[in-house]
ZADOLO-253684 format. One line per field, with one value per residue (C-alpha): residue in three letters; x, y, z. Coordinates in Angstrom, 3 decimals. Last residue first. Layout:
! residues N
resn: (ALA, ...)
X: (X, ...)
Y: (Y, ...)
Z: (Z, ...)
//
This chain:
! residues 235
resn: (UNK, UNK, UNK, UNK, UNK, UNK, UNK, UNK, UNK, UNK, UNK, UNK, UNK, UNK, UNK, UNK, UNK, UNK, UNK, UNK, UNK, UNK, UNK, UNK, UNK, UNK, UNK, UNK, UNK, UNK, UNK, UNK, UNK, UNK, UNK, UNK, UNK, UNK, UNK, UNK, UNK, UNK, UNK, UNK, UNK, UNK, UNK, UNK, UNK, UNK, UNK, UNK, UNK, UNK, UNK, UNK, UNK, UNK, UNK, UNK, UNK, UNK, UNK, UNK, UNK, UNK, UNK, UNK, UNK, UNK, UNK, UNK, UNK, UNK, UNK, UNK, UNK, UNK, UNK, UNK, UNK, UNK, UNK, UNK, UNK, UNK, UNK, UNK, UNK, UNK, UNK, UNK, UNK, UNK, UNK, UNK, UNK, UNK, UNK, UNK, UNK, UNK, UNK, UNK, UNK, UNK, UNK, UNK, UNK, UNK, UNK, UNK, UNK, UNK, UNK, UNK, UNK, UNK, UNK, UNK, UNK, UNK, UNK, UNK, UNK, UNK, UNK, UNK, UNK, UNK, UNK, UNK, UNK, UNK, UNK, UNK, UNK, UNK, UNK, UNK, UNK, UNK, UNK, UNK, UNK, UNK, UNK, UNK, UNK, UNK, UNK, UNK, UNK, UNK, UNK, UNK, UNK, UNK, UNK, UNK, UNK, UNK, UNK, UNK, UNK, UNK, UNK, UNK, UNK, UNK, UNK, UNK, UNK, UNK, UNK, UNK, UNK, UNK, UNK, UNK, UNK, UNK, UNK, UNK, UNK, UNK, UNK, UNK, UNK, UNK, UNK, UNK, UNK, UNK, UNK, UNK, UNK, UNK, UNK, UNK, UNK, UNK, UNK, UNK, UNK, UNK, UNK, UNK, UNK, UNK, UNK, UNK, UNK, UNK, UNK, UNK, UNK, UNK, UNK, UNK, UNK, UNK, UNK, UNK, UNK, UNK, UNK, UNK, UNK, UNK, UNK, UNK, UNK, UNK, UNK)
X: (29.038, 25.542, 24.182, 20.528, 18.076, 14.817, 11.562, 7.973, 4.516, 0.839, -1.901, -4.698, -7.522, -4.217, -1.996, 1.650, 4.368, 8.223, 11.241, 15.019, 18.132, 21.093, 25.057, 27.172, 27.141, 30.681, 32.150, 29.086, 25.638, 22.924, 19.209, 16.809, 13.069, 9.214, 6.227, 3.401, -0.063, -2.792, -4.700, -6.501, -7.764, -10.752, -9.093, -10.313, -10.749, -11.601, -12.617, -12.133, -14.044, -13.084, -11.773, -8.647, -9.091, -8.503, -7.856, -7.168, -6.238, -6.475, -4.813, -4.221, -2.338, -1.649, 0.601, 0.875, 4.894, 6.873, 10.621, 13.407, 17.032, 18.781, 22.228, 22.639, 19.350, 19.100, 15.426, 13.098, 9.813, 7.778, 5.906, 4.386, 2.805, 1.955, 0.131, -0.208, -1.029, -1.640, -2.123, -3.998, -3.229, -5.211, -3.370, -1.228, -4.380, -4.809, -1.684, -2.948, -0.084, 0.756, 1.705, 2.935, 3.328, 4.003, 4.678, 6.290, 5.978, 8.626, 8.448, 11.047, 11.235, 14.537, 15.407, 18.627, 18.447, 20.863, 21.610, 17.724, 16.555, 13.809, 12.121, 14.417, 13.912, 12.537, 12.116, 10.533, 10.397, 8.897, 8.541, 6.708, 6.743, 4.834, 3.201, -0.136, -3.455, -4.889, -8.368, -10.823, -14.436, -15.948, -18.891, -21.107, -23.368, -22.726, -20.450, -17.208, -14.595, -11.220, -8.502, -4.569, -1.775, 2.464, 5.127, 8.517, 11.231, 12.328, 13.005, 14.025, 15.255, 15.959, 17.208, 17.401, 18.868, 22.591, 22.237, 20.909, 21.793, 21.658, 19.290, 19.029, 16.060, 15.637, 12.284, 9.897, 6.506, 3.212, -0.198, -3.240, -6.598, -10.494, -13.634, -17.180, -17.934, -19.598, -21.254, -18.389, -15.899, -14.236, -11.533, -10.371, -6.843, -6.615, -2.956, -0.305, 3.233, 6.819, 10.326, 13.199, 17.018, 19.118, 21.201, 23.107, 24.602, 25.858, 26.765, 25.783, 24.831, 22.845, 21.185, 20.044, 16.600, 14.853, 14.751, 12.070, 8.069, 7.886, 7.247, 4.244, 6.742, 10.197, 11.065, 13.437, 14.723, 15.727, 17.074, 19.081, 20.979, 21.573, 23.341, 25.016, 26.290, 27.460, 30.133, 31.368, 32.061, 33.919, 35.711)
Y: (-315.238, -314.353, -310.537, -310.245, -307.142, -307.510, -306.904, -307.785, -307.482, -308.659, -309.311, -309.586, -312.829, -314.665, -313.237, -313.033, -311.420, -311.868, -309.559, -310.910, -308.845, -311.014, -310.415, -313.489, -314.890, -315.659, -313.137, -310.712, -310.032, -312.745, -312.067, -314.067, -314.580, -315.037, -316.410, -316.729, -318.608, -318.449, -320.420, -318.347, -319.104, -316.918, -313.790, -312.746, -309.945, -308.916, -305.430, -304.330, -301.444, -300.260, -297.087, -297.489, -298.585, -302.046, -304.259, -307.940, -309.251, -312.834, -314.173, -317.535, -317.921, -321.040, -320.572, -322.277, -322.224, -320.216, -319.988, -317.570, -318.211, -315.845, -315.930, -318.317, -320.137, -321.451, -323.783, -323.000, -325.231, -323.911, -324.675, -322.836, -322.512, -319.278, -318.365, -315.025, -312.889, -309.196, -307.208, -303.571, -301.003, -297.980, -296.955, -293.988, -292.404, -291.256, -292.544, -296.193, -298.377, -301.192, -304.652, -307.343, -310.919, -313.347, -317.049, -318.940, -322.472, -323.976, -326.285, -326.986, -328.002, -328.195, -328.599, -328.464, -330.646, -333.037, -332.249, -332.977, -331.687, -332.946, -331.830, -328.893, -327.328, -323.849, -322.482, -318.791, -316.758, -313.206, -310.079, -306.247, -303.451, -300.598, -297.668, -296.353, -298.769, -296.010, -296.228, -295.342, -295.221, -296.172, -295.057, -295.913, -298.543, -298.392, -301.843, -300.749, -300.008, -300.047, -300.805, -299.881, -300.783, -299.588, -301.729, -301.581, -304.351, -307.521, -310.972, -314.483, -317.223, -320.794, -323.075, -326.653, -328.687, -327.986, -328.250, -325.734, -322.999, -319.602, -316.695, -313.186, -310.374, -306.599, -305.695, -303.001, -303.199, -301.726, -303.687, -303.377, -304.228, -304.612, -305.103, -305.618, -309.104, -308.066, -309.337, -311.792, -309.974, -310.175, -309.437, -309.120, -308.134, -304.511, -304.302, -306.672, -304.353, -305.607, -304.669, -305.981, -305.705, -308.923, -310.933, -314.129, -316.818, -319.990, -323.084, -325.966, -324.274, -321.562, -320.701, -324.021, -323.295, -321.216, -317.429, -315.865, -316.560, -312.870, -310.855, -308.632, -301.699, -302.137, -300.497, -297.585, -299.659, -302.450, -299.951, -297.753, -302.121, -302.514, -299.484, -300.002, -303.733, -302.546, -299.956, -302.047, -304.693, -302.032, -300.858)
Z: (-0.391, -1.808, -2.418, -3.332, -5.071, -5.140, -6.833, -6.062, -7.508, -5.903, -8.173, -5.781, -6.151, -6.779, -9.850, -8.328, -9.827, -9.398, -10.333, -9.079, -8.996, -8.182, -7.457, -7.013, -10.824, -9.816, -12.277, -12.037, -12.630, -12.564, -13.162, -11.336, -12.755, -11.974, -12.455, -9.577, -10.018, -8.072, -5.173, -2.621, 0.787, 0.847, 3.359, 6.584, 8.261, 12.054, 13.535, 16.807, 18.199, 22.037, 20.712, 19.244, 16.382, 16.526, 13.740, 12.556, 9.608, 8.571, 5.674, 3.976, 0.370, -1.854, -4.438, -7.596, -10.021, -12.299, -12.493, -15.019, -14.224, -16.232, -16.852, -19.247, -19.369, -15.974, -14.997, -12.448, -11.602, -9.210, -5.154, -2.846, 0.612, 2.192, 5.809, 6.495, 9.358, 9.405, 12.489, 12.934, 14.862, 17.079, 20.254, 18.783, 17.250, 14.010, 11.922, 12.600, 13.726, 11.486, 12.434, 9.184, 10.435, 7.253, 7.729, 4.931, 3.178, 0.542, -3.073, -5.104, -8.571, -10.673, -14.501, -15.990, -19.007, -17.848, -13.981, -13.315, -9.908, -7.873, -4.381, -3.002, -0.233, 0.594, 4.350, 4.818, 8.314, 7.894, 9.400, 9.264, 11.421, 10.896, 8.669, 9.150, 8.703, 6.251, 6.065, 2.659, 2.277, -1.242, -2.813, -5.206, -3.494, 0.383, 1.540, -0.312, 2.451, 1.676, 3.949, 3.314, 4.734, 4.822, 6.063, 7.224, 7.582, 8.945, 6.627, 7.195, 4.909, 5.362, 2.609, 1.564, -0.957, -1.393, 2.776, 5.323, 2.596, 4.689, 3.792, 4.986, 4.379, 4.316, 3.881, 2.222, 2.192, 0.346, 1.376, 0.052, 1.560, 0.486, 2.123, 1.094, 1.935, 4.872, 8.208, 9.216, 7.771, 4.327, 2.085, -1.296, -1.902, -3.479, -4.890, -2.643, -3.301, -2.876, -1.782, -1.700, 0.077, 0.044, 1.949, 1.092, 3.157, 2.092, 4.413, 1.839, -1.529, -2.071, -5.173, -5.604, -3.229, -6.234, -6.026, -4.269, -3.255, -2.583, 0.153, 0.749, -4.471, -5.249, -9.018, -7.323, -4.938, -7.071, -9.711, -7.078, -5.603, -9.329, -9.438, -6.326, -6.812, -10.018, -8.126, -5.717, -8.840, -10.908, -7.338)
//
């Protein structure tokens, strides 16, 4: 019942901080034929983008997912998230003013794999490195026909190292993104992101006996700052 009852109140603060999906925790905290699952949430603030006419454009994302990972092997990990989604577009091309369009809530997913490239059993240290594919689809509140699609490519890759029970990690990301949208009229619009390189830092906190409860925070500072917490469960 003492454990039932930290898992909630961790699980209220996750929710309550949650704000596209994170980076994560690094690949050794599953071993061999582990599973963990997790609720988290994140928040992509005013991403550049561009069409081919305009330069103009901005969009922010707010998501929530639930997500599930299994360890492959002690050194590699696949994860994959469903959840809901949120958009925003903002349109800057007249001087002064800005014009803004909500993208409506949706569907989002993700498919994540993480390995391991080093780890030192002296001092501690590992670096890993992973890729994920994003897919975020959001129906525009104004007409049931209008939507717009997200799709992201990511490829990272941090050092972590324990100290007690923290498990802080920072690392580069690279980040692709087009967006596509319709409004339902006949007019379809396309976006695309500058591949952007930034860096990401982040941290897992360990509760419990067997260290089997985790809340994790990341940011990321590309040409958006995006922010993410989570909360995960392992057995």
């Amino acid at each position: 019942m003492k454990k039932l009852s930290t898992i909630l109140l961790i699980f209220f603060f996750c929710v309550g901080f949650a704000e596209a999906a994170p980076v994560g925790s690094p690949v050794s905290l599953l071993e061999k034929g582990q599973w963990d699952f997790a609720i988290e949430g994140g928040y992509i603030s005013r991403r550049p983008m561009e069409t081919s006419a305009n330069a103009n454009y901005e969009a922010s994302i707010i998501h929530g997912y639930h997500s599930r990972s299994y360890g492959l092997s002690d050194r590699l990990m696949i994860t994959g998230r469903a959840g809901g989604t949120q958009g925003y577009i903002y349109d800057e091309s007249a001087a002064g003013t800005e014009d803004k369009t909500s993208l409506g809530g949706g569907l989002g997913l993700g498919l994540q794999l993480k390995g391991i490239i080093f780890r030192n059993k002296d001092t501690g240290l590992e670096w890993d490195a992973g890729g994920q594919y994003l897919y975020m689809r959001s129906h525009h509140k104004s007409s049931g026909k209008a939507n717009a699609d997200w799709y992201e490519w990511q490829f990272s890759t941090c050092l972590a190292r324990a100290i007690g029970r923290f498990k802080p990690y920072a690392g580069v990301k690279f980040s692709s993104v087009d967006l596509e949208y319709d409004d339902g009229k006949g007019n379809t619009t396309s976006y695309d992101e500058d591949e952007s390189v930034g860096p990401f830092i982040g941290t897992d906190i360990y509760f419990g006996q067997e260290k089997d409860v985790v809340v994790y925070l990341e940011g990321a500072f590309l040409i958006g700052d995006e922010f993410y917490g989570g909360l995960k469960y392992k057995f």
